[in-house]
N, C-alpha and C positions, 0 to 999 in steps of 0.2 A: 846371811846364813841363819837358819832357826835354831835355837837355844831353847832345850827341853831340859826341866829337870829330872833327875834318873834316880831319885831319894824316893822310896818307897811306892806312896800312892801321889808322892804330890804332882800339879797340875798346871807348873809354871812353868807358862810357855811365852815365848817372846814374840808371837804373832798376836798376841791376846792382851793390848795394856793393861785392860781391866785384870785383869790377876797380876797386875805387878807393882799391887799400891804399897805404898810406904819405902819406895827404892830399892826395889829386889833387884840382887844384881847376880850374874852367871860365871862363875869358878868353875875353867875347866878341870874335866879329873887327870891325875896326874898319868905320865905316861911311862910304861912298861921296862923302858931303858935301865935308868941309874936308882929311879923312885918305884921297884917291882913292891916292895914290901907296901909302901906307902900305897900303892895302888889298890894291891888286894886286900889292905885294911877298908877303905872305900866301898869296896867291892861289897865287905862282908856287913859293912854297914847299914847300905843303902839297904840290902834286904828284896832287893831284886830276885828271882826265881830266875835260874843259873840260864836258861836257855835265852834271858832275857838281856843277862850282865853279865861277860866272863873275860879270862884275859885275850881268849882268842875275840872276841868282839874289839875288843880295846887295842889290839895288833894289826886289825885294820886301818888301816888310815882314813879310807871313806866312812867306816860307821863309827871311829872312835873320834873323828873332830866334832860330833853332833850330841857328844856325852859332855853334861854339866851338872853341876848340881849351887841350885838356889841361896841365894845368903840365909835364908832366914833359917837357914838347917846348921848355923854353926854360930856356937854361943861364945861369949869374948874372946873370940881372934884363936879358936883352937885349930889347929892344920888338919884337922878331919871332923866331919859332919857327925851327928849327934845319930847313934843306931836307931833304926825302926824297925819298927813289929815286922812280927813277920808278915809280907806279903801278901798271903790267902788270907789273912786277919782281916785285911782292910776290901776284900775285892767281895761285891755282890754279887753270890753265886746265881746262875743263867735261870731263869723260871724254867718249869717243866713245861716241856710242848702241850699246845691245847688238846683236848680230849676228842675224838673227833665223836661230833653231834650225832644223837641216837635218830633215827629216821622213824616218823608216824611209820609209814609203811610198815618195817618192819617190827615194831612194837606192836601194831594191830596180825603182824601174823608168829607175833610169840603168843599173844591172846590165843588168837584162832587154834595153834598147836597143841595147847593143851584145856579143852573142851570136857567140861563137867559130866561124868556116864550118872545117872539117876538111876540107880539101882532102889525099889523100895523092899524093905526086909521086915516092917509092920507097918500098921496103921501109923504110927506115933516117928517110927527112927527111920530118917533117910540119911544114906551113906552119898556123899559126892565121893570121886575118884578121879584122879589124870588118864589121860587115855589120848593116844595119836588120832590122827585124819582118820587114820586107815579104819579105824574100828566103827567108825559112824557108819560106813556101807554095809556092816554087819548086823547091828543092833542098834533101833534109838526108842528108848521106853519115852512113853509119855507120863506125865502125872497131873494130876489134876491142883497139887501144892504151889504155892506161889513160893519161894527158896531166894530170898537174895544171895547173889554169888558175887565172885571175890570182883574186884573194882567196877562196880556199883549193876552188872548185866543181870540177864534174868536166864536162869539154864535153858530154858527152851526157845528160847531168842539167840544163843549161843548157839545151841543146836543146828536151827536153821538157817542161820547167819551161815555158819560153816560147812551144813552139808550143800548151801547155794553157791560156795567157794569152791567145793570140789565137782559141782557141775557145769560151771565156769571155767573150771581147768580143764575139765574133760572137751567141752566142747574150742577150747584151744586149741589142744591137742591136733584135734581132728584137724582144723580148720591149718593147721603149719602142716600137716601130713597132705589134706588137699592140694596146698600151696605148691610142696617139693615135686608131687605130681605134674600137676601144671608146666612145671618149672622143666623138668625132665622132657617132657611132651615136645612143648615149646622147641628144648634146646636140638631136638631131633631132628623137628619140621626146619628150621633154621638150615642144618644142615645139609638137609635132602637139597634144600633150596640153594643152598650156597653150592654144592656140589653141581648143580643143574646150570649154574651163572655161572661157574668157572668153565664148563664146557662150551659153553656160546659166547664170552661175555670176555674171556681172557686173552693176552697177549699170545698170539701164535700163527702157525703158518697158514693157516686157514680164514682166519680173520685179517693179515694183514695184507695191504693191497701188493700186487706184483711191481706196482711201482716204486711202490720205499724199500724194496728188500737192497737196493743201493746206498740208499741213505745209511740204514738200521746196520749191513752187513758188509760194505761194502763189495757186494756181487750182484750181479744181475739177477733175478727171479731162475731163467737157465741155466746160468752158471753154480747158482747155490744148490740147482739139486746134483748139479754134477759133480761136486763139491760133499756133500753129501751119500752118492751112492761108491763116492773112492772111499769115504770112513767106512762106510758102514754099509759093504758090498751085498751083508745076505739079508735076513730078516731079522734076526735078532740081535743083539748090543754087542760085540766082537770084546768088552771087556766087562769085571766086574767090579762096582762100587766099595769105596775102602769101609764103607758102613752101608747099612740098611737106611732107606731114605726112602718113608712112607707115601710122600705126596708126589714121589714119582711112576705113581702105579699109572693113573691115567692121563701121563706126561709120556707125548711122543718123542723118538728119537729126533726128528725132524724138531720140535720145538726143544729139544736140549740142543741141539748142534745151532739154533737160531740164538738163542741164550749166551750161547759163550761166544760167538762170532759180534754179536751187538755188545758183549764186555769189552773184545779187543780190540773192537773199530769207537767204540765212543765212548768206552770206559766209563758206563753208568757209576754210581755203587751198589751194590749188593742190595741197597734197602730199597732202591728205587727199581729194581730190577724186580726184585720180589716181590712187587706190589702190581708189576707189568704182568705176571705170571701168575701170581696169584700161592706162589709159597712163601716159605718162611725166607727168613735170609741168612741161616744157616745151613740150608739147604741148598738155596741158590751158589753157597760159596765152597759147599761140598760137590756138587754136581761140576761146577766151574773148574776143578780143582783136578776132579776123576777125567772129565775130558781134555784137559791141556796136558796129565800126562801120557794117556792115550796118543792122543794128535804127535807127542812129540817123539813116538816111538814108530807111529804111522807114516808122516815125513822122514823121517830117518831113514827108512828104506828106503827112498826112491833115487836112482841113479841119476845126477844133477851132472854128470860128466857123460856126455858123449865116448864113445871109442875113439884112440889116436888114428884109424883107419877114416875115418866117417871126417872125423876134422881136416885133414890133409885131403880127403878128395872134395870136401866143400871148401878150400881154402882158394881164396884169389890168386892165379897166377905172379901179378906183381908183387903179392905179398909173401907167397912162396918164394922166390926169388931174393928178396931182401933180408927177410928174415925167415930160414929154412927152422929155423929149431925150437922154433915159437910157436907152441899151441894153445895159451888162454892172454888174455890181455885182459887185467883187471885196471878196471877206471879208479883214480880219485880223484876226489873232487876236492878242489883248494877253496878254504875261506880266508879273506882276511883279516884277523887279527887284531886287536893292541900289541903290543909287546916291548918291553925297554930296551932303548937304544944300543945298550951294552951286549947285547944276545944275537948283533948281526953274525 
């Protein structure tokens, strides 16, 4: 178990021999029970900073078996340690964070910012003056005076220095407004182009061969349009979408009904669908979504019960006969099981 001392700043630790020359030895502190008084005498001794030493620390059992305090803190055999300073006295307060380093860059454009105006007022007195960027576009006197200025430049080399700075910005400027140009232009042609592939180039009924419409739909190439002209008997969409869904504008009905038909025969995902199609896949799962509850109100209608008249005259003589009161016969089909002994 490690044995720290809890006195002050001291630094005797029992993982460290070298700090425990001359037979330092580890006195635990007393505990909370019978010795409370003797405890918080301790306490006030050691000069610990309270969130560090208290008696709820020492009421712990797991953090108060690891509280000791060193021999060399008690002088001939006295039952409590010798008081220390206070705390903060002895702790080496944190240096201040470093400065964060000034940048040449910016140093050469605090220069730049405040640029010398040479105004002359006689032969004999020139006035220098602070002045922004901006005014150099306005006015730059020349003088024929040679003027040391402030860290160690020459005014008219300032001058020029800084009105070459401001036609270097200008022609930046330009050159990111060219660029956005470009940039827009580009992203237009792209489009046109993309627009152009997705009508020859995309997942649909006109690109896929009449042979996979079994695989992809499970329905023949003639069954799917017949299948197709029972949804969506006139020419226009018989329902409407629970949101507006842009990249349906030049998406055929025929490639929405081929969309959700290839979800329920091979259960793509959504993202691999939408890449077949060429929309998003939030769309794809909104479109999917608007026509399965379509479909389910479309099959709903349809009379899957023959009349009792129609069944009785298509009915087998000997099955008429055996069983007169019986018009449907529903199959099931038995699997066999595991199941525990006890459940015959």
């Amino acid at each position: 178990m490690v044995k720290r001392c809890a006195w002050g700043t001291c630094n005797s630790d029992s993982r460290y021999p070298e700090r425990l020359t001359g037979g330092i030895t580890f006195i635990p502190f007393p505990k909370l029970g019978r010795t409370r008084d003797k405890a918080k005498r301790w306490i006030r001794l050691c000069g610990r900073p309270f969130e560090q030493l208290n008696e709820e620390i020492l009421g712990e059992r797991r953090k108060a078996k690891h509280l000791f305090v060193c021999s060399k803190h008690f002088v001939n055999g006295q039952p409590a340690p010798i008081a220390a300073l206070h705390y903060d006295d002895h702790i080496t307060q944190p240096r201040p964070p470093p400065k964060p380093r000034s940048n040449y860059i910016e140093k050469t454009a605090v220069i730049e910012s405040k640029v010398l105006r040479v105004s002359i007022k006689s032969n004999n007195d020139i006035e220098y003056e602070n002045c922004g960027l901006n005014a150099l576009n306005n006015k730059m006197v020349q003088t024929e005076n040679v003027v040391d200025a402030v860290i160690g430049f020459q005014p008219m080399d300032i001058l020029a220095h800084a009105a070459e700075n401001i036609k270097m910005k200008e022609e930046y400027a330009k050159l990111i407004l060219e660029n956005e140009n470009l940039k827009r232009s580009q992203v237009k042609q792209v489009d046109k182009g993309t627009s152009i592939d997705l009508s020859t180039q995309r997942f649909s009924c006109s690109t896929l061969k009449k042979d996979s419409f079994q695989y992809y739909t499970g329905f023949s190439y003639d069954r799917f349009y017949n299948v197709y002209k029972f949804f969506v008997p006139g020419v226009d969409l018989p329902f409407e979408f629970s949101k507006n869904i842009s990249s349906l504008v030049s998406f055929s009905l025929e490639d929405q009904l081929l969309l959700v038909l290839i979800k329920l025969r091979q259960d793509f995902d959504f993202q691999h669908i939408s890449n077949m199609f060429g929309i998003s896949s939030q769309d794809c799962s909104c479109l999917f979504t608007n026509w399965i509850n379509y479909m389910f109100y479309r099959l709903g209608s349809l009379d899957i019960w023959p009349h009792r008249d129609i069944i009785i005259e298509n009915m087998p003589e000997q099955f008429k006969t055996d069983y007169p009161n019986t018009m449907v016969i529903i199959d099931g089909t038995e699997l066999k099981i595991q199941r525990p002994s006890s459940l015959h």
